[in-house]
N, C-alpha and C positions, 0 to 999 in steps of 0.2 A: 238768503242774505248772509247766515254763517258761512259759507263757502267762498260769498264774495270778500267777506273781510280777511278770511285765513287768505284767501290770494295776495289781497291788497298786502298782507303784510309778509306773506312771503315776498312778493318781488318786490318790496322796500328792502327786502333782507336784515328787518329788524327784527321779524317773528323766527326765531328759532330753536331748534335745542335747548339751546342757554337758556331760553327764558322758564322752562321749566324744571321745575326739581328734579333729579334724578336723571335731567338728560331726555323725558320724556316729551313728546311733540302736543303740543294744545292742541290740536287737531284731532289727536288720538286720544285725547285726556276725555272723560266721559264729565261732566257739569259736576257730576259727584265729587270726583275726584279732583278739579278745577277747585270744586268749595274747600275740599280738606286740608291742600294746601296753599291757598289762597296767599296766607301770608307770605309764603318765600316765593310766588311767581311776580315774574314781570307785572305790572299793571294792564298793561295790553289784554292778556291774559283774564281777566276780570269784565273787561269790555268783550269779550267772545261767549263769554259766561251769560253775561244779559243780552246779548242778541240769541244766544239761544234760546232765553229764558224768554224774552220778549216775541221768538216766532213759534213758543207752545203756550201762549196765550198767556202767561204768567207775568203782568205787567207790574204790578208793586216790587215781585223779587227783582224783576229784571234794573225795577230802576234803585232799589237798592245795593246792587253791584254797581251796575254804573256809575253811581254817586262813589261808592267806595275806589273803585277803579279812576273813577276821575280826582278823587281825593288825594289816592298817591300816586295818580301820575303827575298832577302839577307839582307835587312834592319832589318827584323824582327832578323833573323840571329846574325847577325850583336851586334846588342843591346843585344841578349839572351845570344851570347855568349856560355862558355862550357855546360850551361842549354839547350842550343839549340837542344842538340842529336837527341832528337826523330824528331824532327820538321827538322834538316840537313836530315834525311835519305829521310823524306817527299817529301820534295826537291830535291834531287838526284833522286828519282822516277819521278818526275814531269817533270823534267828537259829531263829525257828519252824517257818518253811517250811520251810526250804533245811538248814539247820543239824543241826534234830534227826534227820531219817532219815539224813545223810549219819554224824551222829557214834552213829547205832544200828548203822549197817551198818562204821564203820571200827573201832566197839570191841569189835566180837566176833575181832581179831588185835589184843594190844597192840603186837607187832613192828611192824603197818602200822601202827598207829596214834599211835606215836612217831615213826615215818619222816616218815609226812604233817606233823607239826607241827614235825620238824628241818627238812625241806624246803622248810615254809613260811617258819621264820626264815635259812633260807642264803637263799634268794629275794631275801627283803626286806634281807637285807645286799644284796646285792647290784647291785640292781634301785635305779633312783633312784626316788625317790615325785613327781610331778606333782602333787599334789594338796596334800600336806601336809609342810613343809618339814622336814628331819629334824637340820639344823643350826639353824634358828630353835625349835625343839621336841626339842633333844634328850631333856634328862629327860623329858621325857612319853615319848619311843617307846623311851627307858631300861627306863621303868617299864614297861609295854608289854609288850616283850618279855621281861622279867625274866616278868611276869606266863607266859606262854606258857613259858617254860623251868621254871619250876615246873611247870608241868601236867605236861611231860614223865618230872620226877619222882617227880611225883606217880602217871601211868600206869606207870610204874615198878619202883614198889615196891608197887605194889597188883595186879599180876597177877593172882593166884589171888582176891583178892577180887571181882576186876571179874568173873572167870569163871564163880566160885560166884554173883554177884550174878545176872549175867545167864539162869544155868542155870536160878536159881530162877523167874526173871520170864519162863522159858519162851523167850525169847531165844536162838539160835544162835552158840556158840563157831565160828571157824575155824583 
């Protein structure tokens, strides 16, 4: 699946150079090194991180990038605005591949599944953004994150619906 996405986003020609520090290619970047500079890459970049992480069986990590990943890229979004195009389609890709097994495999435990998405908002307080300014875009990554703190309460208080949901759809509780 990594391989499919590094294509996907090469021939978008969104995935490049640029999005790594130092000029270096995600492709070549080892998960290690993905994590360490997390903060100054692309978001894209975050989403490659949890498809790796999700096909060495490492499904909480995987979906706690993803969340973080998907956290500043609607931000990036967000702030780009109608410039955004090429970079929304990117996204809608990402969100397919990478996204939906990660969030098939993280919503069968809502405990992990609120962890990954607290995890992902302590991160991004934390973590400066390189890419999208968080003081020139506050309201946007306001909004953002507000948006993502909902979900949490929304996985919250839907427990036993998401269980019975999934029980029926044949789907694995853990």
């Amino acid at each position: 699946m990594k391989r499919l996405i590094v294509a996907l986003l090469l021939s978008c020609g969104l995935l490049s150079t640029a999005h790594a520090q130092g000029g270096g290619d995600i492709n070549r970047m080892s998960s290690a090194q993905i994590v360490s500079q997390a903060g100054s890459l692309h978001p894209s970049a975050l989403y490659v991180l949890s498809s790796r992480l999700m096909a060495e069986g490492k499904g909480q990590e995987a979906a706690k990038w993803m969340y973080a990943g998907q956290l500043r890229y609607r931000f990036l979004l967000a702030a780009l605005g109608n410039a955004g195009r090429d970079e929304q389609i990117l996204f809608s890709a990402l969100t397919e591949q990478v996204g939906r097994p990660v969030n098939q495999y993280i919503a069968g435990n809502p405990d992990e599944w609120i962890a990954a998405m607290k995890w992902a908002l302590d991160w991004d307080a934390a973590t400066p953004n390189g890419v999208t300014s968080k003081t020139r875009h506050a309201a946007e990554l306001a909004r953002v994150r507000n948006g993502l703190a909902e979900l949490i309460v929304e996985v919250d208080t839907s427990r036993n619906q998401i269980r019975r949901q999934r029980r029926a759809n044949g789907m694995r509780n853990r």
